[in-house]
N, C-alpha and C positions, 0 to 999 in steps of 0.2 A: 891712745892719746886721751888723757883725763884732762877736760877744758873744763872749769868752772864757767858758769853763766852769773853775771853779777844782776841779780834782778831787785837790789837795795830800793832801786830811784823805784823801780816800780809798788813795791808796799809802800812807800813813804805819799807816791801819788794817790792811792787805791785809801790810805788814811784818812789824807785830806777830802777826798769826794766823800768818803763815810761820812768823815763829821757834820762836812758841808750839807750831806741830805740828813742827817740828824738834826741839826741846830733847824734846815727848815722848818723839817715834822713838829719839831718842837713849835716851831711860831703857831703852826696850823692848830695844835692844841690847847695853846696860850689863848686866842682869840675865842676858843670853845669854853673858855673858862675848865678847863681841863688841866689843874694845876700841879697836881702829883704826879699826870704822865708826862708834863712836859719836861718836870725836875728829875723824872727818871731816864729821859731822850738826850735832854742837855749832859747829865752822870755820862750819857753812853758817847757823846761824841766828845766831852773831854777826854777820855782815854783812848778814843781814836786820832786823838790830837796830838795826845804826848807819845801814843806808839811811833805815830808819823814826825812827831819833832816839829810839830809846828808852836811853836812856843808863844807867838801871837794871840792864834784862833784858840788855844786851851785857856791863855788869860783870860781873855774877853768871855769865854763861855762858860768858865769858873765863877765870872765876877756876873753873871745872865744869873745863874743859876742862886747865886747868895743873895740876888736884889729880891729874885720871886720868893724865894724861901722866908725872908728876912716879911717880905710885902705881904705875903698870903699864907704865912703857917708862923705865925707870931703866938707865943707861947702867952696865956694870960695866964 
């Protein structure tokens, strides 16, 4: 008997916790004025985002990440 196990829902939920503790770490660096680790925390939970399909939580931390970029690494 070859029984596949569908464990889909479980990467997509194991995604979203990533991100979720990504995007915190990121605040915790943000506050340290630690701005290049946080743009590279936020990079890492965006693609834990779109692995998992959360279409939401990647906008919002696509649009995090181009406010500090745009705020704290402005090109003179």
């Amino acid at each position: 008997m070859d029984k596949k196990i569908d464990t889909s829902k479980d990467f997509m939920a194991f995604y979203k916790k990533k991100g979720d503790y990504l995007v915190e770490l990121s605040e915790n660096h943000f506050k340290n004025k630690e701005y290049k680790k946080t743009l590279e925390l936020l990079n890492q939970a965006y693609s834990m985002y779109t692995k998992g399909k959360c279409t939401e939580e990647a906008e919002n931390t696509k649009l995090k990440f181009q406010e500090i970029k745009q705020t704290y690494f402005k090109k003179e």
